[in-house]
N, CA, C and O of each residue as an XYZ file, in Angstrom:
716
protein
N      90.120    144.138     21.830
C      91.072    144.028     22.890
C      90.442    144.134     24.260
O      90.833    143.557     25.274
N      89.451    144.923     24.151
C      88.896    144.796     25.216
C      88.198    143.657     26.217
O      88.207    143.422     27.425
N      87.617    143.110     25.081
C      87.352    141.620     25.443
C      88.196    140.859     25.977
O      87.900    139.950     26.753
N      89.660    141.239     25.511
C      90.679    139.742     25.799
C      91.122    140.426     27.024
O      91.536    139.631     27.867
N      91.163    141.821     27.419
C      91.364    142.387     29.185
C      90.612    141.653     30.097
O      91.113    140.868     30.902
N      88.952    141.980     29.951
C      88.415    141.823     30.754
C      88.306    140.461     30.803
O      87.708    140.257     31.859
N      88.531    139.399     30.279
C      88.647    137.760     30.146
C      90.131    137.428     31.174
O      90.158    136.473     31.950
N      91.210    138.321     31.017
C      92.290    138.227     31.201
C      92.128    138.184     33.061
O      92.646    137.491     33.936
N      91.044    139.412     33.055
C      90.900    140.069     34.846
C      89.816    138.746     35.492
O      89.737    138.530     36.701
N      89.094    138.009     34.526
C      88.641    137.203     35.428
C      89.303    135.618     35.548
O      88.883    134.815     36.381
N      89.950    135.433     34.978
C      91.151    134.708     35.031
C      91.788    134.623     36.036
O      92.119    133.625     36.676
N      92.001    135.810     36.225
C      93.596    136.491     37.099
C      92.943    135.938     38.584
O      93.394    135.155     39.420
N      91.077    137.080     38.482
C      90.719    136.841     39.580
C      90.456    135.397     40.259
O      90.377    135.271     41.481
N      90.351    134.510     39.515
C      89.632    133.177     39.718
C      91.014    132.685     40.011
O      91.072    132.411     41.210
N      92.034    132.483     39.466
C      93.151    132.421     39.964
C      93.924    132.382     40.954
O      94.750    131.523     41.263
N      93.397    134.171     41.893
C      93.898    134.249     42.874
C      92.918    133.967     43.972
O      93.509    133.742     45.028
N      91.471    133.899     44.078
C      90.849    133.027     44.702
C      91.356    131.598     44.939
O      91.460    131.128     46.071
N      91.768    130.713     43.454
C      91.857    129.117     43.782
C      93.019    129.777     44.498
O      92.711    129.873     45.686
N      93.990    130.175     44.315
C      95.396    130.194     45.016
C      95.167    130.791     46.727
O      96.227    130.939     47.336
N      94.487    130.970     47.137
C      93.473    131.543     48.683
C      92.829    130.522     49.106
O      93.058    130.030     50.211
N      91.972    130.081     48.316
C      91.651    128.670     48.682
C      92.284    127.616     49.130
O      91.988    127.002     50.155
N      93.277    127.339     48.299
C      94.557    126.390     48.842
C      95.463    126.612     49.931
O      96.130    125.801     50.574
N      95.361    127.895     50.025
C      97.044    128.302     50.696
C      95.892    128.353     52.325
O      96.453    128.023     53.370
N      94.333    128.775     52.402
C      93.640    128.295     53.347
C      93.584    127.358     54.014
O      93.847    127.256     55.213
N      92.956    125.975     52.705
C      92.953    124.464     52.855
C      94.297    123.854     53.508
O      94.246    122.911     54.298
N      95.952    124.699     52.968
C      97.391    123.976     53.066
C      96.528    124.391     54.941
O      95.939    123.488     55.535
N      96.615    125.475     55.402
C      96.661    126.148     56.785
C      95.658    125.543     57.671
O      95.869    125.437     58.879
N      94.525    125.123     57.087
C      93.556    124.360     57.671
C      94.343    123.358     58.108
O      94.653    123.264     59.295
N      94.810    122.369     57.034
C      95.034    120.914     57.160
C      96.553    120.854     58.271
O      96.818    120.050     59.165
N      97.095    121.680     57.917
C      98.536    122.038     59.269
C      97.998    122.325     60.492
O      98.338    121.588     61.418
N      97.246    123.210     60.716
C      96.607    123.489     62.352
C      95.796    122.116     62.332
O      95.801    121.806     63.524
N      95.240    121.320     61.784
C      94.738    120.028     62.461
C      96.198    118.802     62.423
O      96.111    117.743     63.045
N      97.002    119.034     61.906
C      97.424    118.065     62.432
C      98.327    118.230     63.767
O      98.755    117.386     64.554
N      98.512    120.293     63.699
C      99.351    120.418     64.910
C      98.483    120.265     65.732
O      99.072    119.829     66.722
N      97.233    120.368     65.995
C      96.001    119.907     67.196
C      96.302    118.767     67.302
O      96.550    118.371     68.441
N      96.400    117.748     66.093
C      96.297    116.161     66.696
C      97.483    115.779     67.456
O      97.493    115.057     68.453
N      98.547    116.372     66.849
C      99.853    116.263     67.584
C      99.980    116.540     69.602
O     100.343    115.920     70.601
N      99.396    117.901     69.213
C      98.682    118.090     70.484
C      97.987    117.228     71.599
O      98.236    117.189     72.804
N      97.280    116.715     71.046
C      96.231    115.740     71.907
C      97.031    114.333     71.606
O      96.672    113.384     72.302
N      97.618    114.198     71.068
C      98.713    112.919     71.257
C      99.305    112.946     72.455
O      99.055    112.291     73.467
N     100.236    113.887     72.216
C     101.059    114.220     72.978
C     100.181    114.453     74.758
O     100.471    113.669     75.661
N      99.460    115.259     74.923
C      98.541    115.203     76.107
C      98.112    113.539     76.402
O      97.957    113.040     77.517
N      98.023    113.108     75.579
C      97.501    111.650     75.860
C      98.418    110.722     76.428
O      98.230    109.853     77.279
N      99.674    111.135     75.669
C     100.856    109.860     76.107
C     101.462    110.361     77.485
O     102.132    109.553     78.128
N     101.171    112.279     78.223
C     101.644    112.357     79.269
C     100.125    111.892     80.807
O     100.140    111.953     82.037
N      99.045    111.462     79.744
C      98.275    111.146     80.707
C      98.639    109.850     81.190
O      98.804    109.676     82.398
N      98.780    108.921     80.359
C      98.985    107.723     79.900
C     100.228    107.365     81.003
O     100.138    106.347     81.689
N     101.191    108.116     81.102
C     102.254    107.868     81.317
C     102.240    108.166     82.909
O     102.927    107.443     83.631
N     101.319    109.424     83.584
C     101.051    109.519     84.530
C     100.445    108.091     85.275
O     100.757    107.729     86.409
N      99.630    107.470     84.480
C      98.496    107.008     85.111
C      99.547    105.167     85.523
O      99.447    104.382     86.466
N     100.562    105.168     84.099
C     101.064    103.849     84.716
C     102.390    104.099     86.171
O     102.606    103.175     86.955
N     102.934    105.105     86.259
C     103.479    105.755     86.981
C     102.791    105.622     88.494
O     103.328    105.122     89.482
N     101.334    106.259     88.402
C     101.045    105.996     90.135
C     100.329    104.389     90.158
O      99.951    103.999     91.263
N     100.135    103.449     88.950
C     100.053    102.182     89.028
C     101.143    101.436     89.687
O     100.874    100.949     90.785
N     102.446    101.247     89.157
C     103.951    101.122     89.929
C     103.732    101.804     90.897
O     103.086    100.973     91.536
N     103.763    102.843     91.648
C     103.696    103.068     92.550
C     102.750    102.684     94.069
O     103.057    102.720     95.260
N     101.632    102.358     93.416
C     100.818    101.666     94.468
C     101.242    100.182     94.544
O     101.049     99.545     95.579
N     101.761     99.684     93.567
C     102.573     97.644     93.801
C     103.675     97.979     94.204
O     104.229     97.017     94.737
N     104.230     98.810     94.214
C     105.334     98.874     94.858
C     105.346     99.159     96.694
O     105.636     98.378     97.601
N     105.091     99.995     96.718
C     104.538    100.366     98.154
C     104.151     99.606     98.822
O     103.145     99.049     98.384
N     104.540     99.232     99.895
C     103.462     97.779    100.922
C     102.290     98.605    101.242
O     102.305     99.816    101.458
N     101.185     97.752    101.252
C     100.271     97.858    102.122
C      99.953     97.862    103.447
O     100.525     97.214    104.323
N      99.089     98.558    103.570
C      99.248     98.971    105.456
C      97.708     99.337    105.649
O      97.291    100.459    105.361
N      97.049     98.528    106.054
C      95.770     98.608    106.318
C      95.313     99.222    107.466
O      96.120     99.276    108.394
N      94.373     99.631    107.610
C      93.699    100.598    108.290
C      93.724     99.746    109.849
O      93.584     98.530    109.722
N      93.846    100.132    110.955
C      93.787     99.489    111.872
C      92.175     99.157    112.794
O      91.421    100.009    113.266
N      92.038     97.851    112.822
C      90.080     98.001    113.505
C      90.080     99.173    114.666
O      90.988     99.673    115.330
N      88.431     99.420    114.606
C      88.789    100.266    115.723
C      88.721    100.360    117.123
O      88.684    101.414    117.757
N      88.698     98.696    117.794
C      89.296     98.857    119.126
C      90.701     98.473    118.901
O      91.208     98.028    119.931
N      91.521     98.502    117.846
C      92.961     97.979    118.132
C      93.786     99.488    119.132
O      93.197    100.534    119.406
N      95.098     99.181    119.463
C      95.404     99.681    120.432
C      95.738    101.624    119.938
O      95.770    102.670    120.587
N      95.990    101.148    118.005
C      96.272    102.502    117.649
C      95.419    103.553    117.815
O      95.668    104.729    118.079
N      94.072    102.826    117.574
C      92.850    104.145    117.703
C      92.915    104.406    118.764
O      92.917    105.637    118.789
N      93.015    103.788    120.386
C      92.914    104.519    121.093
C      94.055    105.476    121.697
O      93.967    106.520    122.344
N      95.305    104.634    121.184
C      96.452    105.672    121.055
C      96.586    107.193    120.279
O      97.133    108.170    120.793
N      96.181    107.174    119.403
C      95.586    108.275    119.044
C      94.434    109.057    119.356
O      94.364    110.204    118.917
N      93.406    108.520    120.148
C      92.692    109.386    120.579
C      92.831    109.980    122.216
O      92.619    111.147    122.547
N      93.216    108.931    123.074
C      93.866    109.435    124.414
C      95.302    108.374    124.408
O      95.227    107.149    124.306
N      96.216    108.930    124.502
C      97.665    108.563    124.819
C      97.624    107.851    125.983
O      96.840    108.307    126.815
N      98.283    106.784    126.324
C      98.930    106.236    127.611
C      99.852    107.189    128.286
O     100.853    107.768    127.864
N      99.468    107.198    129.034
C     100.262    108.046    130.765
C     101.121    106.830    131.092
O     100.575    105.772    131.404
N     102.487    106.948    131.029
C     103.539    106.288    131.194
C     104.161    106.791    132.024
O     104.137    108.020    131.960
N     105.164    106.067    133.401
C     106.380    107.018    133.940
C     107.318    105.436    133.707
O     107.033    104.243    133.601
N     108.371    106.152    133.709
C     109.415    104.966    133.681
C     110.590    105.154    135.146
O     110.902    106.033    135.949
N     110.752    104.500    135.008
C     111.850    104.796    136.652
C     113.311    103.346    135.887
O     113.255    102.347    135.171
N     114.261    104.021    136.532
C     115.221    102.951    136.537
C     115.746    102.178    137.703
O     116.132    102.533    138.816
N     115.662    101.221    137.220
C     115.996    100.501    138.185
C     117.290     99.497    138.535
O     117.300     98.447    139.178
N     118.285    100.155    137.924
C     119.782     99.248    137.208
C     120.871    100.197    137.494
O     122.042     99.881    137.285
N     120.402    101.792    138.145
C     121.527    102.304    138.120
C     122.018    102.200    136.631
O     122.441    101.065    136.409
N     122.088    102.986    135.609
C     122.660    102.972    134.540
C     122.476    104.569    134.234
O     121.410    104.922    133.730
N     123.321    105.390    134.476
C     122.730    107.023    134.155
C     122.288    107.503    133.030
O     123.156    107.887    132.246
N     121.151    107.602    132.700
C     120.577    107.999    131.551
C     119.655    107.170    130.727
O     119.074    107.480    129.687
N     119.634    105.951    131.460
C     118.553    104.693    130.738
C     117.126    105.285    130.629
O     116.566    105.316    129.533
N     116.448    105.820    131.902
C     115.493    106.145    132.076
C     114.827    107.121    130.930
O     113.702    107.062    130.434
N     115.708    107.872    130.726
C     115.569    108.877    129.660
C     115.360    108.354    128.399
O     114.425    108.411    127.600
N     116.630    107.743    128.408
C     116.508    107.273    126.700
C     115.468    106.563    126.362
O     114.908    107.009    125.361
N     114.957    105.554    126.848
C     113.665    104.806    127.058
C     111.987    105.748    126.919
O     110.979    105.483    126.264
N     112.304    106.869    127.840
C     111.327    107.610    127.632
C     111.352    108.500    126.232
O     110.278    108.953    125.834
N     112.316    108.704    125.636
C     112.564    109.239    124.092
C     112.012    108.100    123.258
O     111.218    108.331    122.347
N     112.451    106.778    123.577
C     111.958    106.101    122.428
C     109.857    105.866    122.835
O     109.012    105.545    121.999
N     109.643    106.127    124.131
C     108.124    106.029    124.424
C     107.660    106.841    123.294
O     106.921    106.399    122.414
N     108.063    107.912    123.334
C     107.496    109.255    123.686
C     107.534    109.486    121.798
O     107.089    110.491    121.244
N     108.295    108.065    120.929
C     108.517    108.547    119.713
C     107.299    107.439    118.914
O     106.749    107.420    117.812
N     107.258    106.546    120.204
C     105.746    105.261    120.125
C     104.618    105.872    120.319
O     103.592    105.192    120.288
N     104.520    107.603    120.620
C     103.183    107.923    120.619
C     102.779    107.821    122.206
O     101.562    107.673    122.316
N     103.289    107.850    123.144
C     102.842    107.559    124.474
C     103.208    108.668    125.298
O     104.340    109.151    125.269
N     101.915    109.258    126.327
C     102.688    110.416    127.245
C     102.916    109.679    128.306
O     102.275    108.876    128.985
N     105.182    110.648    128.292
C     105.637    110.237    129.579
C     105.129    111.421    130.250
O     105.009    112.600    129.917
N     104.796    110.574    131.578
C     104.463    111.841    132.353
C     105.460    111.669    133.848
O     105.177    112.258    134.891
N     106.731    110.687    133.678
C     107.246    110.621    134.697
C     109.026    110.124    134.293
O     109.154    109.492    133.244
N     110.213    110.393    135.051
C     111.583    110.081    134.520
C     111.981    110.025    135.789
O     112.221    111.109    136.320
N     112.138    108.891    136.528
C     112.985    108.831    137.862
C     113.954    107.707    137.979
O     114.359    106.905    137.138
N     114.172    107.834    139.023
C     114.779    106.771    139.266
C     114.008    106.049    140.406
O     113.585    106.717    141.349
N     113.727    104.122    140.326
C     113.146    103.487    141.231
C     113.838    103.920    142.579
O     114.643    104.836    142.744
N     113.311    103.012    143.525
C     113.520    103.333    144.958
C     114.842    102.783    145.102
O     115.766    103.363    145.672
N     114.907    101.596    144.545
C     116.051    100.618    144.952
C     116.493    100.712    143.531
O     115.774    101.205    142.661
N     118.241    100.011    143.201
C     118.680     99.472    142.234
C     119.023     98.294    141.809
O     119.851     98.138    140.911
N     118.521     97.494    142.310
C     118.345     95.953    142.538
C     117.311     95.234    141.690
O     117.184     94.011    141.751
N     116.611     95.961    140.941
C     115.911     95.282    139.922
C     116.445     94.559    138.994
O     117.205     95.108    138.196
N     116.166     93.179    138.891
C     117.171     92.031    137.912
C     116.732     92.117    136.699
O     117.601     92.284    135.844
N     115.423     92.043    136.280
C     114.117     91.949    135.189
C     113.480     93.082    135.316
O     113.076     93.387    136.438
N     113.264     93.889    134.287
C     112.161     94.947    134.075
C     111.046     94.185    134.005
O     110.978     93.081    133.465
N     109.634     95.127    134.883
C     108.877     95.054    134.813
C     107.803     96.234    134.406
O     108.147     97.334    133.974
N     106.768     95.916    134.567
C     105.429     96.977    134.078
C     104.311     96.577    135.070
O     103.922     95.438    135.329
N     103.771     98.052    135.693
C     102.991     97.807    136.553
C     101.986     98.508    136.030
O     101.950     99.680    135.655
N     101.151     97.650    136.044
C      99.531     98.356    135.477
C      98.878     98.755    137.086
O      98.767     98.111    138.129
N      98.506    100.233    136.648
C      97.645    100.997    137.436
C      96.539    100.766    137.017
O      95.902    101.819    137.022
N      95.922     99.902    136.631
C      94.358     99.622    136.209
C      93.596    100.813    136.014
O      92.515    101.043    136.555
N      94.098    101.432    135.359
C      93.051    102.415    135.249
C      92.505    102.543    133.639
O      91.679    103.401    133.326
N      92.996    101.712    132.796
C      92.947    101.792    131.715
C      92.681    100.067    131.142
O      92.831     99.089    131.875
N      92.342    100.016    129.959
C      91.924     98.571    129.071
C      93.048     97.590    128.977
O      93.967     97.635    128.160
N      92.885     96.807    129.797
C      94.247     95.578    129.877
C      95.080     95.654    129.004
O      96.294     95.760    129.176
N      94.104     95.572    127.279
C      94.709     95.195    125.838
C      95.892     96.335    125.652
O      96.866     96.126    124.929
N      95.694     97.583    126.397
C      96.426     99.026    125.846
C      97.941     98.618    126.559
O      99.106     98.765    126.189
N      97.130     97.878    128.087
C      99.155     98.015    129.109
C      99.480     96.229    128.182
O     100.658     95.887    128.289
N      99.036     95.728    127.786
C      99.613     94.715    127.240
C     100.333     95.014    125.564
O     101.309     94.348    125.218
N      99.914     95.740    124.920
C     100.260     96.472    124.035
C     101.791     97.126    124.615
O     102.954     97.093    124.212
N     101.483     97.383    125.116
C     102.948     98.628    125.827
C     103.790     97.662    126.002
O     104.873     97.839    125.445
N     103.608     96.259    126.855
C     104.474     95.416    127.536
C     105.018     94.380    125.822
O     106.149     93.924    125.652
N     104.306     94.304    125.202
C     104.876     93.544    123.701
C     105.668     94.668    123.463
O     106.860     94.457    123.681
N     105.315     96.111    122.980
C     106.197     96.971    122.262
C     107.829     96.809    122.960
O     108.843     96.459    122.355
N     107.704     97.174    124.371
C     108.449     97.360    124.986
C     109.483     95.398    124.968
O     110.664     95.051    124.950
N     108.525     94.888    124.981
C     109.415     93.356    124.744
C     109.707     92.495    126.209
O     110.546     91.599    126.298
N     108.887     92.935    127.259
C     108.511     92.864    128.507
C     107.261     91.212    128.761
O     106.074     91.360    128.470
N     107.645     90.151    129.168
C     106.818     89.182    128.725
C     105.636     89.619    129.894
O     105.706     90.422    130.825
N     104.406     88.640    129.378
C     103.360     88.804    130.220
C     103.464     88.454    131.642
O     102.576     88.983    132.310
N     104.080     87.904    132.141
C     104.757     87.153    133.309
C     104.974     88.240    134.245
O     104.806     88.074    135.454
N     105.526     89.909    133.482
C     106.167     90.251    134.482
C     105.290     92.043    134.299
O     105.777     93.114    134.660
N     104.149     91.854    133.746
C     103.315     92.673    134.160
C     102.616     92.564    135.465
O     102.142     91.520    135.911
N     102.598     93.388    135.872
C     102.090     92.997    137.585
C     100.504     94.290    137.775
O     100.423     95.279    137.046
N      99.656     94.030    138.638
C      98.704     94.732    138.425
C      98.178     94.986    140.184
O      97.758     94.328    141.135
N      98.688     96.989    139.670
C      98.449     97.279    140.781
C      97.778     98.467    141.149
O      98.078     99.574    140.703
N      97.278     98.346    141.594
C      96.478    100.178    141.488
C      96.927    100.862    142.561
O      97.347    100.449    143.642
N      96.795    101.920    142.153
C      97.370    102.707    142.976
C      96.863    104.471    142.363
O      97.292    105.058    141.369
N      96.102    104.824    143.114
C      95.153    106.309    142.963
C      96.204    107.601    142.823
O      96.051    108.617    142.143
N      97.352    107.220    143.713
C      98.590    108.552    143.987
C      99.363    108.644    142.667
O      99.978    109.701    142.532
N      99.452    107.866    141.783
C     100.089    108.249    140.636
C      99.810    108.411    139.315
O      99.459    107.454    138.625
N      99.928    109.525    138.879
C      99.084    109.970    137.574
C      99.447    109.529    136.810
O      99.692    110.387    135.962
N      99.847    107.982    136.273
C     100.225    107.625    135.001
C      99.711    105.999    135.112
O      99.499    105.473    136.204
N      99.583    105.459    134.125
C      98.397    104.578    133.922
C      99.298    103.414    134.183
O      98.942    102.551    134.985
N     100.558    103.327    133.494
C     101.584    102.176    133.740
C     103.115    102.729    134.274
O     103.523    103.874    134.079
N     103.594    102.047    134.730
C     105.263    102.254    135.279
C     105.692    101.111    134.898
O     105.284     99.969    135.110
N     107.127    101.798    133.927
C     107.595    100.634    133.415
C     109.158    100.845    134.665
O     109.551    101.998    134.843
N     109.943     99.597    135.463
C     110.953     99.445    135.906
C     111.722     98.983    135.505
O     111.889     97.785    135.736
N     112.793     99.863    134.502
C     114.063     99.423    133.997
C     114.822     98.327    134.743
O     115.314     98.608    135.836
N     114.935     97.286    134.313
C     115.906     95.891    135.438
C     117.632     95.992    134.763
O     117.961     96.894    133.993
N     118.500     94.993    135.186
C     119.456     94.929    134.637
C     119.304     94.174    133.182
O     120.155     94.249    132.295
N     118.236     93.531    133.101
C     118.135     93.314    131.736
C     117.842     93.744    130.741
O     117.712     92.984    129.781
N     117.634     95.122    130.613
C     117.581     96.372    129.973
C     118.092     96.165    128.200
O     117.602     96.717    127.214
N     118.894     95.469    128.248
C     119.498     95.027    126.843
C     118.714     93.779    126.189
O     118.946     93.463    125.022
N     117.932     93.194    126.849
C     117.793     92.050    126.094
C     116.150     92.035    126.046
O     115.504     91.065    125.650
N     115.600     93.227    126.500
C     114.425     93.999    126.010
C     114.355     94.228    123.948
O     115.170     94.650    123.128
N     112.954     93.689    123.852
C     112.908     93.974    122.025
C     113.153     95.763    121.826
O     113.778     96.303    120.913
N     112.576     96.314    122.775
C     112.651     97.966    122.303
C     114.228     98.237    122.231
O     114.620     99.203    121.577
N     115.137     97.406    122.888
C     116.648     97.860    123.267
C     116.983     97.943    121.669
O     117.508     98.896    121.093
N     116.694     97.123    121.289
C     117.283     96.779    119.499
C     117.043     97.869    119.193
O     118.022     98.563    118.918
N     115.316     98.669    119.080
C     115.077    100.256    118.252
C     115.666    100.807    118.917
O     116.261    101.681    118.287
N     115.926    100.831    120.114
C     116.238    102.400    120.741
C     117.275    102.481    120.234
O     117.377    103.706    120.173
N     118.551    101.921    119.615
C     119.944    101.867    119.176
C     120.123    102.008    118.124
O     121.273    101.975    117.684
């Protein structure tokens, strides 16, 4: 009998080894597939990122860098000295005009009113003190034709251009944004 015990105990034991073995191997083979699941899953939110900021860059217009004598670089690095004056009698033109300058990136450094109110046509007077291309820049934004830039220097006033509100104040291109 003894024999058929100790036959019985290595049985049992070999037994519960294979049964350790397996129930290992079952636990092995589950943690790899929850890893692969894992890295699936990481993959399809990379994946999904990456077509995401694809649409997003075709969608978006393009807006290219501006050269660097265009008028922005130097707008950004020294501002235009602007005063505006009105010249139409209209209370509050002057202002509003200088809000929409002043939202184009340009320092007002002046809000009056002209001498007279008899101005028919706005104009822009270049104080030459600055690069033609910058007060011609100002006179397109503003919607002011070349015709009626006038060029004048003048040392007593600290601002590079004066723009003179006319009665045609409305039919200026900036009139459209400012509204």
């Amino acid at each position: 009998m003894n024999r058929k015990k100790s036959r019985n105990r290595r049985t049992t034991a070999k037994s519960t080894r294979k049964k350790s073995d397996k129930e290992a191997l079952v636990f092995w083979n589950s943690f790899k597939q929850r890893l692969s699941m894992v890295a699936v899953w990481f993959l399809v939110a990379v994946n999904t990122i990456l077509i995401l900021s694809l649409i997003i860059r075709f969608v978006k217009p393009y807006r290219p860098n501006p050269p660097a004598n265009s008028y922005e670089s130097v707008a950004n690095e020294d501002p235009l000295k602007v005063e505006v004056l009105n010249g139409c009698n209209i209370q509050g033109l002057a202002g509003e005009y200088a809000e929409f300058l002043r939202h184009e990136r340009y320092d007002v450094v002046r809000i009056d009113n002209a001498r007279t109110f008899d101005y028919e046509k706005s104009i822009l007077i270049d104080r030459q003190t600055r690069d033609r291309k910058v007060i011609m820049e100002l006179a397109k934004r503003m919607g002011i034709s070349q015709e009626r830039v006038l060029p004048i220097a003048n040392n007593d006033v600290q601002a590079a251009a004066t723009i003179i509100l006319g009665a045609d104040y409305k039919s200026l291109k900036s009139y459209e944004r400012l509204r």
